[in-house]
Steps between C-alpha positions, in 0.01 A plus 500: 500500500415856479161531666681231755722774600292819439545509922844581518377866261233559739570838690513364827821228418684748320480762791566226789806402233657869458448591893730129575758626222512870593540379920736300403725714302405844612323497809679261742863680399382820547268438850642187594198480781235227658221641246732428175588177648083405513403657198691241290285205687188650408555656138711098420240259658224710322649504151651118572130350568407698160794377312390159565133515456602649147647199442298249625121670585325173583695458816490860654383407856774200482733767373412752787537261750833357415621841473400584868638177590831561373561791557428401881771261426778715370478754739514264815799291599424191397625566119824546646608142421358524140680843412846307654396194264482768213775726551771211517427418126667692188214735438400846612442527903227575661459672851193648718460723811281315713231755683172367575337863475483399139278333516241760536557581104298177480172680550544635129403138347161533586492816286687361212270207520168734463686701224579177308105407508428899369699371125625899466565569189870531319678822496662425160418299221800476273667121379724358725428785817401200746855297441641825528341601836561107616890545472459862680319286788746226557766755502320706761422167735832428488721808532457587888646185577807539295538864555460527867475167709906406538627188588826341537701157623767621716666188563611568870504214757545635867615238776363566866659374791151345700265270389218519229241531764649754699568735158151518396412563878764761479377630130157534588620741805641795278278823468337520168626153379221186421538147425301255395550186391407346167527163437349484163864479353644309775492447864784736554384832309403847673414786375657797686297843468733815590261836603707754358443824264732429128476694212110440409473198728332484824723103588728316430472144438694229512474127457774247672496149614621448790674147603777336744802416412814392698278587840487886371212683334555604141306709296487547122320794364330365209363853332426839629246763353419820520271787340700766303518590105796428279675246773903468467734311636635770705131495654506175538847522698306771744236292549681202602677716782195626634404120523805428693498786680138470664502097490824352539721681609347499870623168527886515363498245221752331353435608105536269209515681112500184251605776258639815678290847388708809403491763796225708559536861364538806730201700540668750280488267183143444538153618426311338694340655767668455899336332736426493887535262697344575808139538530546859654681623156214394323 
């Protein structure tokens, strides 16, 4: 099992593994810019594709594939419906930001796959470092999604006076607002991207299903993330007015709370930073 793992002491997984940690927890606080939010693509999916040829060295080109493949996946919409599935049972939730510029960290497999054939030698030698370093690296693939990626069911159903048709029509004519329907959940799902600067997030986004009922339009936001670290639920209340706010509250809904939230604080009881909400005050 030792030699099996000697990868994960080479020099080049241990750096890729302390640059993730330290952007996590150091970097992205302190910066909080586009090149902190990259540099944990490239340092993760090189030290991921080593963590699993480590583990199973036979299948690195299967292994550097499927981690190209889904990554591609997670970062586009279409695990939207999967992370829904997820977050609805008793565990730990999961979130993402999706932002296709990613997916330019994928040009570090090639590299990882060309060190993997190199078999660098181990940093350390003492019993037990590889399990050691193994519980360092799930920590570190796991902690910017728990840290920073927020997400949260609001459980807000908004009732529109026009038709289903003529809300999305309407929906898809606000500035910095884009729908798109998913059915891979069910026929009546959307996910609802909001343009607009929050905390360490570039959007908001949103995922409802929209449906008819009684000849009105009604709309139930399923969940709503966002990018920022430490997430509360005072956060969470801010986030859901900018939501109704910019989408719909241009169309004077009726509002339906299945279980009424307490009030929103006053900017003075709050960290968080203020926002704009015109384009020309950002």
């Amino acid at each position: 099992m030792k030699r099996k793992l000697d990868l994960l002491l080479s020099p080049g997984f241990i750096v890729a593994l302390l640059l993730l940690l330290a952007n996590d927890f150091l970097f992205k606080p302190v910066f909080q810019n586009d090149l902190t939010g990259k540099l944990s693509d490239f340092a993760g999916l090189f030290a991921f594709a080593l963590f699993w040829t480590a583990l199973f060295p036979r299948h690195r080109k299967a292994i550097h594939v499927s981690v190209a493949v889904g990554f591609t996946f997670w970062k586009s919409d279409l695990s939207q419906p999967m992370i829904d599935m997820w977050n609805v049972l008793p565990l730990f939730k999961v979130a993402r930001i999706i932002d296709y510029s990613d997916l330019l960290a994928l040009s570090v497999l090639p590299v990882a796959y060309r060190y993997c054939k190199t078999k660098p030698r181990s940093v350390w030698s003492f019993r037990f470092a590889p399990q050691m370093i193994a519980v360092v690296a799930v920590f570190a693939f796991t902690a910017t999604s728990r840290v920073d990626e927020q997400s949260f069911t609001p459980r807000r159903v908004y009732r529109f006076n026009m038709s289903k048709a003529e809300l999305l029509e309407r929906l898809n004519q606000l500035p910095r607002v884009r729908v798109k329907h998913n059915t891979f959940l069910s026929e009546d799902y959307y996910d609802i991207t909001l343009d607009f600067k929050f905390c360490t997030s570039d959007s908001l986004y949103s995922h409802v299903e929209i449906y008819t009922r009684a000849n009105a339009a009604e709309m139930e936001l399923r969940s709503v993330q966002y990018y920022c670290r430490n997430g509360d639920e005072d956060q969470h209340r801010q986030v859901l007015e900018i939501f109704e706010r910019e989408v719909t509250a241009h169309f004077n809904p009726e509002v339906l709370v299945p279980e009424p939230l307490p009030p929103l604080p006053s900017p003075s009881q709050t960290t968080m930073p203020m926002l704009n909400s015109s384009p020309e005050q950002r």
